[in-house]
C-alpha positions in Angstrom: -2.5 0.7 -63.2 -2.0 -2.7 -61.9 0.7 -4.1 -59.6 2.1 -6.3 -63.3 2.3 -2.6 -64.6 5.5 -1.5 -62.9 8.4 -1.0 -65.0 6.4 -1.0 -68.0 8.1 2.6 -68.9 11.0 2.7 -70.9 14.1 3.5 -68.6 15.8 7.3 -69.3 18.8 6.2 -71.4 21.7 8.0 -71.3 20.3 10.5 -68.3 20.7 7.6 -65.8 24.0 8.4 -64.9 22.6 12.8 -64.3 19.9 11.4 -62.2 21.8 9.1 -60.3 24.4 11.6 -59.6 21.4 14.0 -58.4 19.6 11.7 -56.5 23.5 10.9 -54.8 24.0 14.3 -53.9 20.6 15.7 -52.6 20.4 12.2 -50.4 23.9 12.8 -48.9 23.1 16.1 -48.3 19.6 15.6 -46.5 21.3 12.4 -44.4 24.1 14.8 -43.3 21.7 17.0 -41.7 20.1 14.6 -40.0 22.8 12.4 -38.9 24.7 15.5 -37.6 21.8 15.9 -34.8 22.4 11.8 -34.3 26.1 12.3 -34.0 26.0 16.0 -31.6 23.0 14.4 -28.7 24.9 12.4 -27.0 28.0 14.6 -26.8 26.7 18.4 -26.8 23.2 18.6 -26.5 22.7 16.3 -23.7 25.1 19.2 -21.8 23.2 22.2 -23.1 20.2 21.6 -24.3 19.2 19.2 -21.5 21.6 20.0 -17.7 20.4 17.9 -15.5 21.6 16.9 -12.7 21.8 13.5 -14.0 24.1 12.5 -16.6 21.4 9.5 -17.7 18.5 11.2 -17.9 19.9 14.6 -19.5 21.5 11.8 -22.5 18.2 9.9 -22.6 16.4 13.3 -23.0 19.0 15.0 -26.2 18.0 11.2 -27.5 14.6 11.9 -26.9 14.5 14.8 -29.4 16.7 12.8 -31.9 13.8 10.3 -31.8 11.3 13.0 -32.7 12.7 13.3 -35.8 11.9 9.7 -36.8 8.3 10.2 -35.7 8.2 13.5 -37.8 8.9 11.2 -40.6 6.2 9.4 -41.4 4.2 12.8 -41.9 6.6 13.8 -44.3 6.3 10.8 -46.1 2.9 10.9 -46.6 2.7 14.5 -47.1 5.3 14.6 -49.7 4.5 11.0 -51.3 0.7 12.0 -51.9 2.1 14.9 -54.2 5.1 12.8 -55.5 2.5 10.5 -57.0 0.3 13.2 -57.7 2.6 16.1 -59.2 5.5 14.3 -59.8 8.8 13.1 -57.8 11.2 16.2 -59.1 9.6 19.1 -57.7 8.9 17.3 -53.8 13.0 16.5 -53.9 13.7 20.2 -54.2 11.3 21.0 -51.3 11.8 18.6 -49.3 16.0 19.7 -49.9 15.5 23.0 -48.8 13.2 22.3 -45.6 16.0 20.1 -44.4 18.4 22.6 -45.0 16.8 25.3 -43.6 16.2 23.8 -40.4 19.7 22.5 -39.9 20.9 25.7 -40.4 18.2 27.2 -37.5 19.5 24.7 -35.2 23.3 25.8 -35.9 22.0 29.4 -34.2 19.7 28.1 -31.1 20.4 29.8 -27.4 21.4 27.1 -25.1 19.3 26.6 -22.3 21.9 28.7 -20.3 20.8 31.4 -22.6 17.2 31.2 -23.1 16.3 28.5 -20.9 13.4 25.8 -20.9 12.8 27.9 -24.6 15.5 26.1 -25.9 15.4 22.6 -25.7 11.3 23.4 -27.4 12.9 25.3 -30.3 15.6 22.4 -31.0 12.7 19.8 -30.8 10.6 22.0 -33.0 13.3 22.3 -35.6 14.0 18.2 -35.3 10.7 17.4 -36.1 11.3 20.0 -39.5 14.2 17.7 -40.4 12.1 14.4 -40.1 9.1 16.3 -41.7 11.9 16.7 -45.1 13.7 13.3 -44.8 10.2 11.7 -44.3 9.7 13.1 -47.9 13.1 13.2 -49.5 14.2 9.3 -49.5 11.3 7.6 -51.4 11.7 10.1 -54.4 15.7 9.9 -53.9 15.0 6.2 -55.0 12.6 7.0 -56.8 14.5 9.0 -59.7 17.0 6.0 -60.0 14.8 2.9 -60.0 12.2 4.5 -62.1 15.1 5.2 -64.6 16.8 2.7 -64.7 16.6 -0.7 -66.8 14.6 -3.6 -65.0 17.6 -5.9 -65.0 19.8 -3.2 -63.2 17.3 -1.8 -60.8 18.9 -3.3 -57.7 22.8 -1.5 -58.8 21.2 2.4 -59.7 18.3 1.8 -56.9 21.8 1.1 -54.5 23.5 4.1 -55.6 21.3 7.2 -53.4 21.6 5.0 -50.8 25.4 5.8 -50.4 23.6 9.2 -49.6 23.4 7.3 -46.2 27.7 7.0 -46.0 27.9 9.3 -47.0 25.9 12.0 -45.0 27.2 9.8 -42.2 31.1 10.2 -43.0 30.3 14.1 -43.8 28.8 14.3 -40.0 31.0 12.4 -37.7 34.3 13.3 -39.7 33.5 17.2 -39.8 33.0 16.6 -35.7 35.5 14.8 -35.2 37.5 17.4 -37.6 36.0 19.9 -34.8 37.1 18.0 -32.0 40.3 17.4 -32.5 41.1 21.0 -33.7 39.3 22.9 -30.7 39.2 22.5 -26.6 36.7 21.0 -24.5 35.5 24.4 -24.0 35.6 26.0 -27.6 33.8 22.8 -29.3 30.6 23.4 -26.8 31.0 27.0 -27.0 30.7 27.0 -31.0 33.0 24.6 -32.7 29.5 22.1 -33.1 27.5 25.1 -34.3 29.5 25.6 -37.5 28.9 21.7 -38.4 25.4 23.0 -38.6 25.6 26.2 -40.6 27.7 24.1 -43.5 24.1 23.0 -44.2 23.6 26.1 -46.2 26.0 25.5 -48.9 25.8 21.8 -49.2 21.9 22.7 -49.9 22.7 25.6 -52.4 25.0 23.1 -54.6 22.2 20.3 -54.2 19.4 22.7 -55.2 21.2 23.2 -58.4 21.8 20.1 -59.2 17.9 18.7 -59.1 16.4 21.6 -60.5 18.2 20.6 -63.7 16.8 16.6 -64.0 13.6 15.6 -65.6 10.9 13.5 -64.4 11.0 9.9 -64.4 9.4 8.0 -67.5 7.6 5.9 -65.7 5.7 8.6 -63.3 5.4 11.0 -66.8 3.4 7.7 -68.4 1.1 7.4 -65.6 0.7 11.1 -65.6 0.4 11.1 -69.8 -2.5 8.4 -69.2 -4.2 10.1 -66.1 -3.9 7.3 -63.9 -2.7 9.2 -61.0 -4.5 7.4 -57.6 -6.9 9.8 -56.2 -6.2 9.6 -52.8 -2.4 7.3 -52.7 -2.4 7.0 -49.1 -5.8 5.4 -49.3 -5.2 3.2 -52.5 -1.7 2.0 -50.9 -3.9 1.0 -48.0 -6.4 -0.9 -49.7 -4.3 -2.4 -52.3 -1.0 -3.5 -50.4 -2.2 -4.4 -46.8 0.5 -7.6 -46.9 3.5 -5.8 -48.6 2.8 -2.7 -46.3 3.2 -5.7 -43.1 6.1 -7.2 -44.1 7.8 -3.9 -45.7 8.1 -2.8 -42.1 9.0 -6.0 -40.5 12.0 -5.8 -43.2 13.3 -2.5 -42.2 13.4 -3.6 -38.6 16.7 -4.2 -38.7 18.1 -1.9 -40.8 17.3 1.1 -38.0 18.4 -1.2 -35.4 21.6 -1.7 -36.8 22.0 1.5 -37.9 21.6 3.7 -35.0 23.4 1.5 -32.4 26.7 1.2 -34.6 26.6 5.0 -35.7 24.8 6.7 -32.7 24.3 4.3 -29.1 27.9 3.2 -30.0 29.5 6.7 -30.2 28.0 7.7 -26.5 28.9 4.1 -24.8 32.6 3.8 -26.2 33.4 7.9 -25.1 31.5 8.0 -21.8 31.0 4.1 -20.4 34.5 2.6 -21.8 36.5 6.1 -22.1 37.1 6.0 -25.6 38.5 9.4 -27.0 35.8 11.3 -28.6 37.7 11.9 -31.8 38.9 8.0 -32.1 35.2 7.0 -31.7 34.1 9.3 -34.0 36.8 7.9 -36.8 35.8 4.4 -36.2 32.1 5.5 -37.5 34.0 7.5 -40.7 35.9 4.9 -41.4 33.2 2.7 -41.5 31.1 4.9 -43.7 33.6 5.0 -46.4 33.7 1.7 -46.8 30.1 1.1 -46.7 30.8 4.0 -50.5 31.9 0.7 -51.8 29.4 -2.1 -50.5 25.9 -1.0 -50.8 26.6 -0.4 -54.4 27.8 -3.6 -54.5 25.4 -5.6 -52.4 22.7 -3.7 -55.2 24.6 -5.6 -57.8 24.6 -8.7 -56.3 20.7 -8.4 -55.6 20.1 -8.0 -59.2 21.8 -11.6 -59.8 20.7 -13.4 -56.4 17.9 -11.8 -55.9 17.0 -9.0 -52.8 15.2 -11.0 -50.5 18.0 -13.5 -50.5 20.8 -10.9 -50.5 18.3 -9.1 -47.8 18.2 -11.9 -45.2 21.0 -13.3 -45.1 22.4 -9.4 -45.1 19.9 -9.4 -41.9 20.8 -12.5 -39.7 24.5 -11.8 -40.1 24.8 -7.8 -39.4 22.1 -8.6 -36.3 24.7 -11.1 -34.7 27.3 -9.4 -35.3 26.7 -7.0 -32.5 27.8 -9.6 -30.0 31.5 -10.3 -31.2 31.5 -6.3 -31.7 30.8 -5.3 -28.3 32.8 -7.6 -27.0 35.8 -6.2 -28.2 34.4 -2.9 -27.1 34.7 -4.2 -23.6 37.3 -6.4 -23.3 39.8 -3.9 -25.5 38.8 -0.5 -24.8 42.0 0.8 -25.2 42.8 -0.9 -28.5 41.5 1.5 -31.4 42.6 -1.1 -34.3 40.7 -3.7 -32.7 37.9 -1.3 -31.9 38.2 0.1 -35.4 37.6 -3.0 -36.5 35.0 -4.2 -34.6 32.9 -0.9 -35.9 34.2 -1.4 -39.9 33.0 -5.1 -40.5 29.8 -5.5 -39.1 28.4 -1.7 -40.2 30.7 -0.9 -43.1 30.6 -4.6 -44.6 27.5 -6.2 -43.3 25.3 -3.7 -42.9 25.0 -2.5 -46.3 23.6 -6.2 -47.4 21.1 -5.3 -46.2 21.0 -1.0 -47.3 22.2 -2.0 -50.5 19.1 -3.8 -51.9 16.7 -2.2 -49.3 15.8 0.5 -52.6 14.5 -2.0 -55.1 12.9 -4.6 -52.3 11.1 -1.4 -51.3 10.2 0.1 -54.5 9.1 -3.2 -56.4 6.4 -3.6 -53.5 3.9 -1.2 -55.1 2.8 -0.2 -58.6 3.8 3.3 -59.8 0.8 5.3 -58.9 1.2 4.7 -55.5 4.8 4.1 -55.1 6.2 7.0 -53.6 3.7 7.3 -50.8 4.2 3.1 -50.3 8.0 3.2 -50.1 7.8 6.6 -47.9 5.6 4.9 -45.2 7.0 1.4 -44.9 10.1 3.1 -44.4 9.2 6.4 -42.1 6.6 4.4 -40.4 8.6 1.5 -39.1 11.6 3.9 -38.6 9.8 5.2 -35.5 10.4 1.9 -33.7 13.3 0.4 -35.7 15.7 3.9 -35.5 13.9 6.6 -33.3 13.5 4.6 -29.8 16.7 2.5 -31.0 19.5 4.6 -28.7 17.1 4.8 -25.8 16.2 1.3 -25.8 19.4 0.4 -25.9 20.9 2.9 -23.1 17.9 1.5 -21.0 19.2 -1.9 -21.5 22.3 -1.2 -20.9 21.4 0.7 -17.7 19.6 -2.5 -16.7 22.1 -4.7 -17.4 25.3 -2.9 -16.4 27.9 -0.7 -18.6 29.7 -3.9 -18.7 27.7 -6.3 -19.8 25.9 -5.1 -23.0 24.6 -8.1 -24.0 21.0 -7.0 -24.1 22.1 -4.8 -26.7 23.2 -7.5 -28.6 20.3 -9.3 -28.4 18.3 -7.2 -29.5 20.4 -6.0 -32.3 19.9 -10.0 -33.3 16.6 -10.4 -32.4 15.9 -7.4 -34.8 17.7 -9.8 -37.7 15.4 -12.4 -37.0 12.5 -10.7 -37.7 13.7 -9.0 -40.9 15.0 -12.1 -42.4 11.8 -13.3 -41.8 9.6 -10.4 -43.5 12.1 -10.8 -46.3 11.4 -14.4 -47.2 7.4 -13.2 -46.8 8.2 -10.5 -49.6 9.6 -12.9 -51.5 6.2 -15.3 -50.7 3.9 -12.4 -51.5 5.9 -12.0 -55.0 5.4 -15.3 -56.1 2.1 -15.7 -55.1 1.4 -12.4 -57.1 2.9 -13.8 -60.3 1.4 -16.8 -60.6 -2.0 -15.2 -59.9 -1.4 -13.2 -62.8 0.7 -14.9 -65.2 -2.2 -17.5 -66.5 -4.6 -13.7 -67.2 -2.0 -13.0 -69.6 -0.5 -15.7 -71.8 0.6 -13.1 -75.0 3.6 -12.7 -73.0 2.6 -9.4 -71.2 4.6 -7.3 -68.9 4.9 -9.1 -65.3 6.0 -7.5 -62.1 9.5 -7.4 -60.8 10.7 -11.0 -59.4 12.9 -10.1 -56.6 12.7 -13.6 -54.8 
């Protein structure tokens, strides 16, 4: 099947809105799990998973595990895309659901270090690395089931709507701890108040089990399967085929972990232990902004469909990587102000941020042809999520080490520096996709099916 190919399948009709709603609820679930760990490191784990003497070192090591899990991703992406695009997406999402789950659960139940000692900070990074393994696999055929579904001329909206998975897991982690918090001591939420966070797992995974097993597979994969087109070896023919879209795929998603993990994980950990901030007020800052992000990425999908996503993409890039600077400034000049600080988390993660989220999906997806897609989405975004998320908090708590607790402005550059460069691989895409169609437009003057214009 060639690159022109893509969306050549009729789209599923009136099951859109059952495979959206599917697609929803297993990503929210599987992002909740992983989040939670994101959201716990800096607060809990770094005390007993990690006591050292040090309170630097024992925080850069709980975000050392937390960055394992990004690493663990790209295996799962190829693992799981190679028999997404050879079996079909369906049956990897309910996999991929219940490794998450289970390992979320396991680390709800790990000795501290206290307990079982140096044993326990291996068996939490074991069961991270279980959680990246299942994510790595679970968000390329999240998307998946609703671009593949969906009409051509809405793909950017339904593509947009799993991705509120994202706010949704996130809203789900930081508001059930800061739920915890609040209702518990000092000494009852590290005794066991963060464990039961972890143990919810099991029933958000039951109800999400459900739920997939009872959605078909996409028309589009069940055509290429029908005509036994399936790419031998995906990995390999997304390598070969896609070298350029592969490049600037990843230089795209730079900013989105950037962004991401210093507004909903570095942020957390500087505003309670640097500036003081009440744990639970932090915590609500990064709910709040989650809810409205609900609203957003859906609608920055919709405007994608109409602009275009590279535009949408770029400009979503250059503004939510500034943004850190007026951000952290009110962070340190009004530490005791949680409106202002509020505020300062709300606009540039729950409002700008999901520019670039919201039509990440359908930019993605429309890179490769259907017989490779799953594994080409999965890696772009696993593989670059190592450097763009994973090393994001302890880059940034390095920085902010060298530069002092009050003056994070190294931070913020590279929060903007990280817009540059995906601004840039967005206009590329947008290159690469024009280039592609008038390549192949003049082969096929009857009027035949072209590739997605996303420019």
């Amino acid at each position: 099947m060639s690159y022109r190919e893509q969306g050549s399948a009729q789209p599923g009709g009136g099951k859109i809105g059952q495979v959206v709603m599917a697609s929803l609820i297993g990503a929210t679930i599987e992002w909740y799990d992983f989040f939670l760990y994101g959201v716990v490191a800096g607060i809990v784990f770094n005390k007993l998973y990690f006591p050292v003497s040090d309170p630097l070192v024992s925080t850069l090591l709980a975000y050392a595990t937390f960055a394992v899990g990004f690493i663990a991703r790209p295996l799962g992406g190829v693992i799981f895309g190679h028999f997404g695009d050879k079996v079909g997406r369906k049956s990897m999402l309910v996999i991929t659901l219940m490794l998450m789950g289970v390992a979320t659960f396991l680390i709800g139940i790990v000795p501290t270090y206290a307990q079982i000692g140096v044993a326990a900070p291996i068996l939490l990074l074991l069961l991270r690395v279980l959680q990246g393994i299942g994510l790595g696999g679970e968000w390329g055929g999240a998307v998946l089931m609703a671009f593949e579904y969906a009409p051509k001329e809405k793909r950017g909206f339904y593509a947009s709507i799993p991705q509120i998975g994202l706010s949704l897991g996130l809203c789900l982690a930081s508001g059930v701890v800061a739920l915890l918090s609040y209702g518990l001591t000092e000494e009852q939420f590290l005794a066991y108040g963060w464990r039961i966070a972890f143990l919810l797992s099991v029933v958000l995974v039951a109800v999400g089990a459900y739920i997939r097993l009872n959605v078909m597979e996409t028309p589009e994969f069940a055509k290429v399967k029908q005509a036994n087109r399936e790419a031998d070896i995906p990995f390999v023919s997304m390598m070969k085929g896609y070298p350029a879209e592969i490049v600037a795929g990843m230089g795209a998603r730079m900013v989105d972990g950037v962004v991401f993990n210093i507004f909903a994980v570095f942020a957390i950990g500087y505003l309670t232990q640097t500036l003081k901030v009440p744990r639970t007020e932090a915590l609500l800052g990064v709910t709040a902004a989650a809810i409205v992000m609900c609203a957003t990425i859906p609608f920055f999908g919709w405007l994608s469909d109409r602009l275009g996503r590279s535009k949408v993409f770029a400009w979503g890039a250059v503004v939510s990587g500034f943004a850190a600077f007026p951000a952290f400034w009110v962070f340190v000049t009004h530490p005791e102000d949680i409106r202002a600080i509020w505020l300062a988390i709300i606009i540039p993660f729950g409002i700008f941020y999901a520019a670039i989220y919201g039509p990440e999906a359908a930019l993605f997806s429309e890179l490769f042809s259907a017989r490779v897609r799953y594994t080409g989405i999965s890696f772009v975004y696993q593989f670059s999520g190592i450097f763009a998320s994973g090393l994001t908090p302890i880059i940034a708590t390095a920085l902010l080490q060298y530069s002092g607790p009050a003056n994070p402005w190294l931070v913020c550059g590279y929060c903007a520096l990280s817009g540059v460069v995906s601004a840039v691989s967005a206009m590329w895409i947008a290159r690469i996709h024009r280039r592609r169609l008038l390549e192949e437009t003049p082969r096929h003057p009857s009027g035949g099916s072209v590739r997605p214009q996303v420019a």
